[in-house]
C-alpha positions in Angstrom: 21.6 33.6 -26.9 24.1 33.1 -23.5 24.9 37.0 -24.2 21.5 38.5 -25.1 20.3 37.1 -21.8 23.0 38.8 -20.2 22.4 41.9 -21.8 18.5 42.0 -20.5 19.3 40.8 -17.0 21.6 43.5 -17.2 18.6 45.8 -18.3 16.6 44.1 -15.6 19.0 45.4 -12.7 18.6 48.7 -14.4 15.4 49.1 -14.4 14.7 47.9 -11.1 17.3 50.1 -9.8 17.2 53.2 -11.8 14.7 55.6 -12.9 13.4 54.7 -15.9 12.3 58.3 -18.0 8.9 57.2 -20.3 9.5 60.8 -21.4 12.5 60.8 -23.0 13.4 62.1 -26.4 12.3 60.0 -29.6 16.1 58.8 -29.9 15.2 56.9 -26.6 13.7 53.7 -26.4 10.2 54.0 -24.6 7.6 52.0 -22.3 4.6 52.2 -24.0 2.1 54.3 -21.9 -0.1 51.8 -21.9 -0.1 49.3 -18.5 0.4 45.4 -19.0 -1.3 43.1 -16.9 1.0 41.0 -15.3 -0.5 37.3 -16.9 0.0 38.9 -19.8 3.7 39.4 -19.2 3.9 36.3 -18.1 4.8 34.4 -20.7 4.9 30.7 -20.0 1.9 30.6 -17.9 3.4 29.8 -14.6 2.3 32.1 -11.9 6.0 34.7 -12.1 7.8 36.3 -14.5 11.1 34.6 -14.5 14.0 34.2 -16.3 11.7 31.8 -18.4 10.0 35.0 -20.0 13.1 36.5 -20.8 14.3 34.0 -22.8 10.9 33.6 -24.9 12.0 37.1 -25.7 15.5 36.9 -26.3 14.7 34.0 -28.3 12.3 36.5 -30.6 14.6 39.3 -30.7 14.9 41.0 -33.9 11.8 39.4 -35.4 8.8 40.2 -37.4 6.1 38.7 -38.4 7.4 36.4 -41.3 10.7 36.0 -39.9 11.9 32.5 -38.7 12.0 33.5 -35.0 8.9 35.2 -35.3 6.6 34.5 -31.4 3.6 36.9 -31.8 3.6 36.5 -27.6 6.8 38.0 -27.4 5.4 41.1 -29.2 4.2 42.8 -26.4 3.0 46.2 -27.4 2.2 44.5 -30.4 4.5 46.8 -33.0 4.8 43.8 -35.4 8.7 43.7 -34.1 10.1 42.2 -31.2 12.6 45.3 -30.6 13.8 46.7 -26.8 10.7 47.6 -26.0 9.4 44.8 -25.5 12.4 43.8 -23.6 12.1 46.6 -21.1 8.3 45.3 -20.6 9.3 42.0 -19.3 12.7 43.9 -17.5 10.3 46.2 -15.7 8.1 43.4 -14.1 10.5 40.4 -13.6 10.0 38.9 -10.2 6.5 39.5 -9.8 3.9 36.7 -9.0 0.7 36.9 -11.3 -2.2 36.1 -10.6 -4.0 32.9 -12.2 -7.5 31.8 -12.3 -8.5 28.4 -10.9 -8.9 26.1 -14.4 -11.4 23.3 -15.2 -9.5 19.8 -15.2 -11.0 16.6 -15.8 -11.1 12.4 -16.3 -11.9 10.8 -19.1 -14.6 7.6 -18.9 -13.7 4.4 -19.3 -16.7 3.7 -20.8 -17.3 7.0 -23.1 -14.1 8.6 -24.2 -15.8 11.5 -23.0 -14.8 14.3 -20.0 -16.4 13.1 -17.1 -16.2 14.3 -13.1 -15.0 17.9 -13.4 -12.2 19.4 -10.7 -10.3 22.1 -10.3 -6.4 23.6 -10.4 -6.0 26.7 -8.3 -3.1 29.2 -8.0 -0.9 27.7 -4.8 1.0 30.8 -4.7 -2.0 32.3 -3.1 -2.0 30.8 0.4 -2.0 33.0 2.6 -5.3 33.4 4.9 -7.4 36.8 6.2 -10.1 37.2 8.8 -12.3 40.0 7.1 -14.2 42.6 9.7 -16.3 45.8 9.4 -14.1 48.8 9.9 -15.8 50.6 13.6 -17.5 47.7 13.3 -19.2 45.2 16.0 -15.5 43.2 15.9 -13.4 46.0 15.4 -12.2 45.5 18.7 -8.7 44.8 20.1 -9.6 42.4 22.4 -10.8 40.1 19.2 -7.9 41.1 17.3 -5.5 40.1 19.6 -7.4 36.5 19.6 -7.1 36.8 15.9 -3.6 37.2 16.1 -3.1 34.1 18.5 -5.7 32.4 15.7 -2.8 33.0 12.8 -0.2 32.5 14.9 -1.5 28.8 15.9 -2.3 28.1 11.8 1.3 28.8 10.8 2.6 26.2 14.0 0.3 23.8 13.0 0.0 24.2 8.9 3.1 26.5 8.3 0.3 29.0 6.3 1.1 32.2 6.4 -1.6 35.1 7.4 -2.4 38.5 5.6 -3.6 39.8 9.1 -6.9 41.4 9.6 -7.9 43.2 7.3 -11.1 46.4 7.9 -13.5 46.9 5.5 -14.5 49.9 5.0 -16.8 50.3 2.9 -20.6 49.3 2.3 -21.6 47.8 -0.6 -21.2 44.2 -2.8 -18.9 46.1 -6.0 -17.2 47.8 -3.1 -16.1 44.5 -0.8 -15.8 42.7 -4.2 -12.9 44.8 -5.3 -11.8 44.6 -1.2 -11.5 41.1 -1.8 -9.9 41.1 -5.2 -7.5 43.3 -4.0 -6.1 40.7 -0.9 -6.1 37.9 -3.5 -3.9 39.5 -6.2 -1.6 41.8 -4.4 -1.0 40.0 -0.8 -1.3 36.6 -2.0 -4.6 35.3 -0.2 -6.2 32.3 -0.6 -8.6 31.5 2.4 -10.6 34.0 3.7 -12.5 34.4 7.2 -15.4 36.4 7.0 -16.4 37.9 10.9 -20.2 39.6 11.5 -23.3 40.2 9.4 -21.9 44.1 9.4 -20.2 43.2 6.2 -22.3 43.0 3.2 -23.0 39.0 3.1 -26.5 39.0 4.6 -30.2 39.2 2.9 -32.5 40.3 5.0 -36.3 39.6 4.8 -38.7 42.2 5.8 -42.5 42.6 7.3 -44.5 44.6 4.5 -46.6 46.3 7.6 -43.9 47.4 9.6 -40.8 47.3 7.9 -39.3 45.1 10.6 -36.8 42.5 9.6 -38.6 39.5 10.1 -35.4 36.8 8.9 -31.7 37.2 7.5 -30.1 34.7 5.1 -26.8 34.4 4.5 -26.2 36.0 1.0 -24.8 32.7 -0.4 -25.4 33.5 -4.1 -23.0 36.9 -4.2 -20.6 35.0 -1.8 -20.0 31.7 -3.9 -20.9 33.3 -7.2 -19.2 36.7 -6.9 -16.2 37.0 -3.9 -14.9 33.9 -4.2 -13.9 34.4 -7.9 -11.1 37.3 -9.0 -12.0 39.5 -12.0 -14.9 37.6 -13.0 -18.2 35.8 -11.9 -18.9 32.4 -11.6 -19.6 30.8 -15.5 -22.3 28.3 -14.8 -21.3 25.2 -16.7 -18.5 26.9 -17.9 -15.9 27.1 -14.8 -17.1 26.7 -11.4 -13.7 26.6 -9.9 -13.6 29.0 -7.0 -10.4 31.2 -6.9 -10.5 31.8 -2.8 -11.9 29.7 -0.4 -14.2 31.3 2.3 -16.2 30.8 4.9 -17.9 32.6 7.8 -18.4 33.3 11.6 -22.0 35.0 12.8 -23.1 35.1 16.2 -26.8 34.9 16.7 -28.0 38.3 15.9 -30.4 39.0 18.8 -27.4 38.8 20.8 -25.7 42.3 22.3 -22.9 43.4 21.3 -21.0 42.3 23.7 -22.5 38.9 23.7 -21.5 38.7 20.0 -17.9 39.4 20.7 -17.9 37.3 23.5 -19.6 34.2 20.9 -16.8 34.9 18.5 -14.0 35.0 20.6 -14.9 31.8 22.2 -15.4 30.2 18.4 -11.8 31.5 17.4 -10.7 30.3 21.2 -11.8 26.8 20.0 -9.9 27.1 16.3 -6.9 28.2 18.2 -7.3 25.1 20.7 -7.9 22.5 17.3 -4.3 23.9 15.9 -2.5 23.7 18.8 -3.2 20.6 20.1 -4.4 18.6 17.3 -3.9 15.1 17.9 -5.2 15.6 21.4 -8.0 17.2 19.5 -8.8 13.9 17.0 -8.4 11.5 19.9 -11.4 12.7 21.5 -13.7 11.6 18.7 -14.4 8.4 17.1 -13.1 8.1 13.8 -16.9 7.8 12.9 -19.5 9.1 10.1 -22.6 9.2 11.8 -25.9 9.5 9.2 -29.0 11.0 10.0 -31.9 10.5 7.4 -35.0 11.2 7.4 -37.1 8.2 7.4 -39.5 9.5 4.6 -36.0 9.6 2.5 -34.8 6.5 3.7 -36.5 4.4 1.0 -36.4 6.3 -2.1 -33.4 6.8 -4.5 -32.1 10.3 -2.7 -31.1 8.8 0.1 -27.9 8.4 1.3 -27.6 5.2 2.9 -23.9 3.5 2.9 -25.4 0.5 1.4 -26.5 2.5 -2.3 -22.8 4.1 -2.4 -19.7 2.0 -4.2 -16.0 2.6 -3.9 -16.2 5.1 -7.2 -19.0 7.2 -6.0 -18.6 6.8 -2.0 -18.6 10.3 0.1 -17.7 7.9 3.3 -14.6 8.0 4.0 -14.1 6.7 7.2 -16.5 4.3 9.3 -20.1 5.2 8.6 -22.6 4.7 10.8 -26.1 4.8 9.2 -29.5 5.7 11.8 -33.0 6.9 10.2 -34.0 9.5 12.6 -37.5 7.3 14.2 -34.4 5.2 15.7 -34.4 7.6 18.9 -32.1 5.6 20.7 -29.8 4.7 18.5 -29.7 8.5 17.5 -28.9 9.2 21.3 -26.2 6.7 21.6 -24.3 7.4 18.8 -24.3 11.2 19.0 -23.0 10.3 22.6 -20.3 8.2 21.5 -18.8 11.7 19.4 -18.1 10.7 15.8 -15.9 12.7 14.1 -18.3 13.9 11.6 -21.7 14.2 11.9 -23.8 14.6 8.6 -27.4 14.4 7.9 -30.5 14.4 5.5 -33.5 15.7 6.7 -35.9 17.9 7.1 -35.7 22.0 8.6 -36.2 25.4 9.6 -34.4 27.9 11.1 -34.9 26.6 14.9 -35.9 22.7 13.9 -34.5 19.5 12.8 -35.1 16.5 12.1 -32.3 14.5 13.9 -34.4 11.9 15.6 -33.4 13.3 19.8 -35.4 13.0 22.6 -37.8 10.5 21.7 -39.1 12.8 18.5 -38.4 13.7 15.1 -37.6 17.2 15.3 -35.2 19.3 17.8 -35.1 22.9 18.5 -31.5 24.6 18.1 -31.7 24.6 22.4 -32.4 21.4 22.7 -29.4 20.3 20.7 -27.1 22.7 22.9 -29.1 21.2 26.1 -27.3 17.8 25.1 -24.1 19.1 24.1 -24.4 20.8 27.9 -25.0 17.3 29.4 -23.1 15.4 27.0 -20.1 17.1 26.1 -19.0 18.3 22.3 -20.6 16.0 19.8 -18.9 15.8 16.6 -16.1 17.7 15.3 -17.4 18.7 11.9 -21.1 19.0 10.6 -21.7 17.8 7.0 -25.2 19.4 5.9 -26.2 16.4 3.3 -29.6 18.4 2.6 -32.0 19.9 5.6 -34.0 23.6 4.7 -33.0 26.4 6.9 -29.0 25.8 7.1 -28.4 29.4 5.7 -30.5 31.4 8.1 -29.0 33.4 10.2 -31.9 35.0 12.4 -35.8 34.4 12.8 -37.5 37.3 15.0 -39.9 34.3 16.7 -37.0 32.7 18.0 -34.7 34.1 21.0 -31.7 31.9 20.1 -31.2 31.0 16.0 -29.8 29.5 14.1 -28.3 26.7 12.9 -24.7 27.4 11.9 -24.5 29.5 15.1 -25.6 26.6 17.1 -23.1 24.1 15.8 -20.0 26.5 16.2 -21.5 27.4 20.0 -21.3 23.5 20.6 -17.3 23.4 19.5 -17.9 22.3 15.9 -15.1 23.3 14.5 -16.1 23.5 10.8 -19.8 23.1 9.1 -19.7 22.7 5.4 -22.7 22.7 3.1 -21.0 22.0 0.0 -22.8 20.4 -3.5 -19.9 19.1 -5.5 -19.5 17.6 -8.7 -20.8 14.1 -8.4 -19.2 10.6 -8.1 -15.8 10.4 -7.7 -14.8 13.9 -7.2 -17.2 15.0 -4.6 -16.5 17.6 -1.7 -16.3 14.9 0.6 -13.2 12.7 -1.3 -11.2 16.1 -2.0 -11.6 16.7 2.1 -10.5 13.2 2.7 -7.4 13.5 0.2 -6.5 16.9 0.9 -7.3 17.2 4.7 -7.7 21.2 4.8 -11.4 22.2 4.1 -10.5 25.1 1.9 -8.2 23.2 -0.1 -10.7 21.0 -1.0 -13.2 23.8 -1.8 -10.8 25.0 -4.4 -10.8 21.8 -5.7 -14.0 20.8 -6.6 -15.9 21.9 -9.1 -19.0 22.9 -7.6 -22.3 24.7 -6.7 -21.5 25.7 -3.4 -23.7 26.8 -0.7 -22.0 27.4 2.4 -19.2 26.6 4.6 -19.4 28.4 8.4 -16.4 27.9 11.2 -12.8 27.5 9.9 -11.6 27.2 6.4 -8.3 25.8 7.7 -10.2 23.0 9.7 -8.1 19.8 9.0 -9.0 16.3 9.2 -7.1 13.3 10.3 
């Protein structure tokens, strides 16, 4: 065995080195024309083809099917023999790192024997992260880029993650970016992904039958959670619903100039710069705090998420939660003043009102909430959408300034995340907690996902 081994790393070195004739004579042994995928060379499973794979083959050699030594895996060009070629198949790609889709893993109950509280296993060998613009774009613009730089530069300090750089798109449409993204997650090893401006294709717009005018834009969740964020397939409802990249987004409001649009990013990526760099300074400023807004009409009735209905095994609160129904006006106003570190909440919306329970009222305009984060300073450090309509739109033509995701990332909110995960004791919330890194914990749940807006490399405490 010691000496076959030798002989193919031998053959390995060869390969790699020399030019390899597929054309040769029939005397010659040959590559089969036909190209391998690389999890298919892969042999063991485990993300590279090693020395591991060799050996699976050099433990074949020779064999048929029949024979004692016989591993129909190790017949790659399926010939019925496990010969040299086969050899110089796994010769010709040793080294490389193949992809691997994100699996379904589960518990067992206690109670039924049965799987119960689906979660994920991703490919860790994909963690490198990209910031994703329009090639001529709005963002194409070396100012930003520079602050994009500065942005991966202060992720690697902080988290020792590696970036991909910015990467254009140049394209226009969903099969087109799809590939795009396919493409950075295979071949330069991403696994968080940063996409900049509503020039890409991620938006669905809404339009006035009269005139033709876009009268609303929604962020094009579906194709983003159900289509890019998983690699040479689509999302198999009930069947795996484990993402393969993580992503979220940064839109500035779209009545906005140009200009002002560059301008909103740059002070957005300013902020995610500032979070990295100084981030224990960062987490002192804020109350180690959940702070609950629900509506009242919820308050009473089995949706609601009140501390008090939550146990140990099914909790999303995972530090101090404070719970306020939104009629509690002053109690609203004090503790959004006190900055908790997280601020969810369950209410009622639209694209320019909430129903957080400020100013003596139910519901607050998208102004009114940066009014107090002018007079009061930054509020919370992440926004937890529990449930509240309008969270996905990204412009209104009634409204001057919209919406919501743009309003919490102009007020320093470093990450938003509107994320429905598998229920009980593997929810969104408890992977954040036990991971700390948002898009780590995206890739581990198991999940309908709606959005997450600000940065995927957000880190809690």
């Amino acid at each position: 065995m010691k000496k076959i081994i030798f002989i193919l790393l031998c053959l390995i070195i060869y390969l790699n080195f020399f030019t390899f004739d597929i054309n040769a004579s029939s005397t010659t042994t040959t590559i089969p024309r036909v190209s391998f995928r690389c999890n298919d060379v892969d042999l063991d499973h485990n993300g590279i083809i090693n020395i591991i794979d060799i050996a699976i083959v050099a433990k074949a050699y020779g064999s048929y099917p029949g024979h004692p030594k016989w591993n129909t895996i190790a017949d790659l060009d399926k010939n019925g023999v496990v010969n040299i070629t086969d050899v110089a198949i796994v010769a010709k790609e040793f080294g490389k790192k193949c992809f691997r889709q994100s699996e379904v893993l589960y518990d067992i109950s206690e109670e039924t024997g049965k799987p119960d509280q689906y979660y994920c296993s991703y490919d860790e060998t994909r963690n490198k992260v990209t910031i994703i613009i329009k090639e001529n774009g709005i963002y194409d613009n070396q100012e930003l880029i520079n602050i994009f730089n500065q942005y991966f530069n202060s992720v690697k300090s902080h988290l020792n993650i590696d970036s991909a750089g910015v990467k254009k798109f140049h394209g226009s449409t969903i099969n087109e970016f799809d590939k795009f993204i396919e493409d950075l997650v295979k071949s330069e090893y991403v696994g968080y992904i940063i996409f900049v401006g509503t020039d890409l294709p991620i938006v669905i717009n809404e339009y006035n039958d009269k005139t033709g005018d876009i009268e609303r834009s929604n962020l094009d969740h579906p194709t983003i959670n159900d289509v890019y964020a998983y690699v040479e397939r689509t999302k198999e409802v009930g069947v795996n619903e484990c993402v393969d990249v993580a992503i979220s987004t940064v839109i500035a409001p779209e009545k906005y100039s140009d200009e002002d649009k560059r301008s909103f990013v740059k002070q957005v990526f300013s902020n995610f710069i500032k979070y990295h760099s100084n981030i224990q300074a960062t987490f002192d400023k804020f109350n180690k705090n959940i702070l609950i807004i629900e509506h009242y009409e919820f308050a009473s009735e089995s949706i609601s998420y009140n501390p008090a209905n939550f146990d140990s095994y099914n909790t999303i609160y995972f530090y101090n939660p404070i719970y306020v129904i939104n009629t509690e006006y002053s109690k609203v106003e004090s503790e959004m003043k006190n900055k908790p570190l997280i601020l969810m909440y369950h209410t009622h919306g639209s694209a320019n009102y909430l129903g957080m329970g400020l100013n003596n009222k139910i519901y607050v305009s998208n102004q009114e909430i940066l009014d107090f984060y002018n007079s009061n300073g930054q509020i919370s450090l992440f926004s937890d959408v529990l449930s509240a309509c309008g969270q996905n739109w990204l412009s209104d033509k009634a409204y001057d300034f919209c919406c919501w995701p743009q309003t919490w990332l102009k007020t320093g909110v470093w990450t938003v995340f509107d994320v429905t995960g598998d229920p009980y004791h593997h929810s969104f919330e408890r992977w954040l907690f036990n991971e700390k890194i948002v898009g780590n914990a995206l890739r581990k749940t198991y999940h309908v996902q709606d959005m997450i807006y600000g940065d995927i490399l957000a880190t809690l405490p």
